[in-house]
DOFI-550252 format. One record per residue (C-alpha): x, y, z. Coordinates in steps of 0.02 Angstrom, whole numbers, padded with zeros to 5 digits, always signed. Each point is the difference from the previous one (the first is absolute). Example, Ala and Ser with C-alpha at 12.3 -4.5 7.8 and 13.67 -1.06 7.14 Angstrom:
2
+00615-00225+00390 +00069+00172-00033 
end
This chain:
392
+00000+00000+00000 +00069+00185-00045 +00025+00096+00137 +00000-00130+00139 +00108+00065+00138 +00018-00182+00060 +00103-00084-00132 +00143-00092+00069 +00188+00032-00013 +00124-00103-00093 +00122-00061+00106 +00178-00067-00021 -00075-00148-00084 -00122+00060-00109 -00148-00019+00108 -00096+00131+00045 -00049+00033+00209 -00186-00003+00056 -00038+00164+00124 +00106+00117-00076 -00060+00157-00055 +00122+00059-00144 +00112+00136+00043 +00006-00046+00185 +00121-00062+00117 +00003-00152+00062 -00078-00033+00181 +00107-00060+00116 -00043-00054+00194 +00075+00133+00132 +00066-00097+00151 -00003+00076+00187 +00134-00044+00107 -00062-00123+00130 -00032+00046+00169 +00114-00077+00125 -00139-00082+00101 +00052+00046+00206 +00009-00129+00143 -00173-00002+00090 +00118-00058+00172 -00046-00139+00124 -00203-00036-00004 +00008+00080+00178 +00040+00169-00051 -00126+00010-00145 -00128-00067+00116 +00007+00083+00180 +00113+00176-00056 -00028+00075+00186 +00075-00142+00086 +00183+00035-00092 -00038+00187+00038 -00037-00061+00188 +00158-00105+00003 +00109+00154-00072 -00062+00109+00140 +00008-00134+00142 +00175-00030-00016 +00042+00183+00008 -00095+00014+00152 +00080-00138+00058 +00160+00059-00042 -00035+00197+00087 -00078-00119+00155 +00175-00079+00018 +00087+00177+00001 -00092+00082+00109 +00012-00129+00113 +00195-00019-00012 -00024+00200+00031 -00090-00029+00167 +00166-00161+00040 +00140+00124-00012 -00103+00159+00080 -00036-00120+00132 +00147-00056+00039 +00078+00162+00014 -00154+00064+00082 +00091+00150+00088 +00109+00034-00145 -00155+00029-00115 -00140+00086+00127 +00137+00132+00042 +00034+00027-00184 -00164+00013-00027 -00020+00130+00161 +00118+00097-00077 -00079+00009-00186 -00141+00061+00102 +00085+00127+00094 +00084+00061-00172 -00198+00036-00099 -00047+00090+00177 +00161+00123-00003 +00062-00010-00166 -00101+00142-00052 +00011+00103+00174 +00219-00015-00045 -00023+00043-00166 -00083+00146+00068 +00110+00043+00116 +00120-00012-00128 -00037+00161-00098 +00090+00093+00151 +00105-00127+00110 +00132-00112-00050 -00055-00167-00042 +00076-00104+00146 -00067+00135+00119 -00184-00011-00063 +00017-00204+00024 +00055+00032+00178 -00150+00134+00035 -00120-00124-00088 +00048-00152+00093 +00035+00069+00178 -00163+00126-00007 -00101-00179-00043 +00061-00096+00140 -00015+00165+00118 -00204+00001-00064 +00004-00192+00034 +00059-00016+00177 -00115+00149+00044 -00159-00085-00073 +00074-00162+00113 +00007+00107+00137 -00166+00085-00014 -00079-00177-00014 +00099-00051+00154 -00046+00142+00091 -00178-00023-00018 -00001-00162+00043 +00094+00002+00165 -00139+00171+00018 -00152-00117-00007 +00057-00156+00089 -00071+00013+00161 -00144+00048-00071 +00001-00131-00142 +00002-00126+00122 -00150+00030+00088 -00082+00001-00152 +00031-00143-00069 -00019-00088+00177 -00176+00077-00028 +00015-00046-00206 +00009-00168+00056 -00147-00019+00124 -00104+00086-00152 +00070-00131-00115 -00053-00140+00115 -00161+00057+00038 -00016+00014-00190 +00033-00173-00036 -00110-00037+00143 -00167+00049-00109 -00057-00040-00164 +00050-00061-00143 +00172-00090+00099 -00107-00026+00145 +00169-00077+00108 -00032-00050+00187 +00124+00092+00130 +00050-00173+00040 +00080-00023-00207 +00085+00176+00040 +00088-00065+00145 +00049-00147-00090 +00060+00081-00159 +00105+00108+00120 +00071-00125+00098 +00055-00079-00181 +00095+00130-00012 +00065+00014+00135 +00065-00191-00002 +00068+00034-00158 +00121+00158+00034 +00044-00106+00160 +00046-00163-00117 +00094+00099-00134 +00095+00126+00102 +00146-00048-00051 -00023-00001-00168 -00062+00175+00004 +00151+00033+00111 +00097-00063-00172 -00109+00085-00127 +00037+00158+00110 +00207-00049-00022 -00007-00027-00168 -00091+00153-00025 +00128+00087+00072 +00088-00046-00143 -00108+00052-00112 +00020+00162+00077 +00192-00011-00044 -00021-00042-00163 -00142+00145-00040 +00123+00143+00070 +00134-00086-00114 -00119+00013-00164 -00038+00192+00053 +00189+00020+00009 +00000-00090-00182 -00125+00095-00057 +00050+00182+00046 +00176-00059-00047 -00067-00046-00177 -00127+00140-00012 +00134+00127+00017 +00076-00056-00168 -00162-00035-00093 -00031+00195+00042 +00162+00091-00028 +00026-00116-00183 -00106-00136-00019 -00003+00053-00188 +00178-00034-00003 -00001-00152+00072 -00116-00053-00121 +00099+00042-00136 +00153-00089+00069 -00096-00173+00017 -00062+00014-00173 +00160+00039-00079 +00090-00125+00087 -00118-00138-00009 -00114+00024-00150 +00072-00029-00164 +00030+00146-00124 -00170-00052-00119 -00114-00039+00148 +00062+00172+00091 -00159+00089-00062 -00142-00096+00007 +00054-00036+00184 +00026+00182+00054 -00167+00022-00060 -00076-00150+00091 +00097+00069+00158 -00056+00173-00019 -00182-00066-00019 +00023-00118+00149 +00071+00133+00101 -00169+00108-00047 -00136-00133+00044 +00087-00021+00186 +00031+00179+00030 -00208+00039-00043 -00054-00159+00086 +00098+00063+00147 -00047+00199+00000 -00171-00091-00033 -00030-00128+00137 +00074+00155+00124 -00144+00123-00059 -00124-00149+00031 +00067-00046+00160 +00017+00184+00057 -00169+00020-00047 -00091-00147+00087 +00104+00051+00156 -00059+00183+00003 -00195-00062-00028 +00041-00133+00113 +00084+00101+00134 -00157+00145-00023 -00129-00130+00044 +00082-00100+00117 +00025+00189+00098 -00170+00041-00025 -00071-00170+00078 +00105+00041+00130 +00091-00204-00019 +00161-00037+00136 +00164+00009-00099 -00078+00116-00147 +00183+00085-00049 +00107-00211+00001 -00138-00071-00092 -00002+00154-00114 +00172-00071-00043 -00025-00163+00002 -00129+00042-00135 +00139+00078-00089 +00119-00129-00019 -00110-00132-00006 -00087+00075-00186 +00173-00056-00058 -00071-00155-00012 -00143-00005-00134 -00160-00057+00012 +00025-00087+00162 +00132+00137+00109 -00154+00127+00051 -00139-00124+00027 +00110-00067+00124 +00058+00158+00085 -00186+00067+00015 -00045-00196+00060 +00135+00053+00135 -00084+00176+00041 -00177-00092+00010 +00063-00108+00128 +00072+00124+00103 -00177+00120-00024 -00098-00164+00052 +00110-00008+00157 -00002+00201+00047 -00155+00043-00070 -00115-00122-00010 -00107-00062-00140 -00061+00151-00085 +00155+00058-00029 +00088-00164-00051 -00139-00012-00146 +00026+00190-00053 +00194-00053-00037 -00061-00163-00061 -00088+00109-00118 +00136+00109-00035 +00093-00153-00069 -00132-00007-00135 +00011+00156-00046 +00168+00019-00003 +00035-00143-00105 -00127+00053-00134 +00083+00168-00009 +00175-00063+00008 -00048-00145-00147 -00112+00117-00108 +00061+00160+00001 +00184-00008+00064 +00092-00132-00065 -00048+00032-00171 +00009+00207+00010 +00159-00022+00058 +00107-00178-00051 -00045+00093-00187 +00175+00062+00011 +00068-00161+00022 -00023-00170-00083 -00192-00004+00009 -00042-00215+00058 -00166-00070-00012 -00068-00019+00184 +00008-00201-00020 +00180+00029-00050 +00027+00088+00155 -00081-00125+00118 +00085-00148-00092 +00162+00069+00034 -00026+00051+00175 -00043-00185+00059 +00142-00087-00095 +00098+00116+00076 -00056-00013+00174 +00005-00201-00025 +00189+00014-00074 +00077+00119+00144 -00138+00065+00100 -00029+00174+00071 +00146+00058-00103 -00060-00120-00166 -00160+00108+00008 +00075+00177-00007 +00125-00026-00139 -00128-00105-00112 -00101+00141-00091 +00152+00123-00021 +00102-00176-00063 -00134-00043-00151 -00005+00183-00022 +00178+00025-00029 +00000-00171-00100 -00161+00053-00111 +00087+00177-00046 +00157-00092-00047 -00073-00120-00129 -00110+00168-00060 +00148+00071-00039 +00121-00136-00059 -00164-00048-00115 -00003+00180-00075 +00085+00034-00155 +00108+00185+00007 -00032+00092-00154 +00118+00001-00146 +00149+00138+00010 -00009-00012+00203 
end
């Protein structure tokens, strides 16, 4: 047919090709590159993905878990060594800025020595005052808790505790019996706590010794351990970690004081205004025991309910037992987070987590350097995670 478009094409052997259109190429099949086909892994891991994600994270718990606790060995074992290091890093965020203030018209070693010796002066005064109004009120303290006493019995005497005079006598005469069985194992206790005494003035020696140095150039001191320890390509990224660690403790310090001085002075205002036995030592008590968090002023106002129960009587005892609610709300809801904001800011579970473990690892002391330890731990990994810009 003329004009057919689909006549086929001679080839090399004379024969023409069906499907060609005259004047075209010839088609030819494009090939893609095969895709390298990737390992799907074990079954497990295609299967149940979160349990390799849990297993990733576990053994980096795990692995934090055993350092922490090899943290807690050696700080135990040189218990005095570390608490009056630890006193004196204290001492350094509470003066450290009063020196440096100083320091615009003294001479540096000068301003350390007004800072340190002006401190202690304001200490043994506030120890005296305390003292002073104790050995004031102890004639008179007596009586009333002679009378405290005879309120507390006749309290127990009526509903809901409903206990016979006859279970009072006994329960006294238990304890009697037992102070006369174990006297001389108080009389050891009391020995050994002699020693105790020995070895807290030797930490406050260790402490002011070390605190004078961590004032006048702890910045240099710093700088000497990381030159001389650190290698030259990890020198940065550990100056910054120390800087940042350095930060966290000195806010959770200035923090935890502005708390505590705060709970003391509400404290100390109602306890006056109730009119409680011992108002201005268990103002201070108050004090030292918000060190502690979460469980430090609980305690302490526990303390000052006991001793309103026995001076005062009922009402009064449930007024401070009432101030213990209150005062915990405002310290949990309003303080700690207006003013820890300046330092490492830890979830509240955080905090109680780390105040047990570290009350069951070394006790009183385990409990007062928990929450500043994760703090200072959490800022370094927060800074040895950050990337510096480029060009810094």
């Amino acid at each position: 047919m003329v004009g057919d478009t689909r006549r086929g094409t001679a080839g090399p052997d004379g024969r023409r090709r069906r499907g060609q259109v005259l004047g075209s190429r010839p088609g030819y099949s494009v090939r893609l590159p095969a895709v390298p086909r990737t390992d799907p892994g074990p079954p497990a891991e295609r299967t149940v993905p979160w349990l390799r994600v849990a297993a990733a994270y576990s053994w980096r718990l795990i692995l934090v878990g055993i350092v922490v606790y090899g943290v807690f060995s050696i700080l135990g074992s040189f218990q005095l060594v570390a608490v009056a290091l630890f006193l004196a890093l204290v001492v350094t965020t509470v003066l450290r800025p009063l020196t440096d203030l100083l320091n615009r018209v003294l001479p540096r070693p000068l301003c350390v020595a007004v800072a340190l010796v002006g401190s202690i002066l304001v200490l043994l005064a506030l120890l005296a005052l305390v003292g002073n109004a104790v050995a004031g009120e102890s004639t008179r303290l007596a009586g009333e808790f002679r009378g405290g006493a005879h309120r507390i019995e006749e309290w127990l005497r009526r509903p809901p505790f409903r206990l016979s005079p006859g279970r009072l006598a006994e329960l006294e005469n238990q304890v009697t019996r037992y102070l006369a069985a174990h006297r001389s194992s108080l009389l050891s206790r009391a020995v050994s706590g002699l020693s105790r005494v020995v070895e807290v003035v030797t930490g406050c020696a260790l402490a002011l010794f070390a605190s004078v140095f961590f004032i006048h150039s702890g910045e240099h001191l710093w700088g000497w351990i990381r030159d001389q320890l650190l290698p030259a390509g990890a020198r940065p990224a550990w100056d910054r970690a120390g800087r940042a660690a350095w930060r966290a403790f000195a806010g959770y310090t200035r923090g935890i004081i502005i708390v505590a001085a705060t709970n003391a002075v509400l404290v100390g205002v109602a306890l006056f205004v109730l009119r409680v036995p011992l108002a201005l030592p268990l103002t201070l008590l108050e004090f030292f025991a918000a060190f502690v968090p979460l469980v430090g002023s609980p305690v302490a106002l526990g303390i000052a309910t006991i001793v309103a129960l026995a001076g005062r009587g009922p009402l009064i005892a449930l007024a401070v037992l009432a101030l213990i609610v209150v005062i915990g709300q405002l310290e949990g809801h309003v303080l700690h987070p207006l003013v820890m904001s300046w330092a490492v800011r830890l979830h509240p579970l955080v905090v109680a987590v780390s105040v047990i473990a570290g009350s069951i690892i070394a006790g009183v002391i385990g409990a007062v350097v928990a929450v500043p330890l994760v703090s200072v731990v959490w800022a370094v990994l927060r800074a040895l995670r950050a990337v510096p810009p480029r060009g810094v």
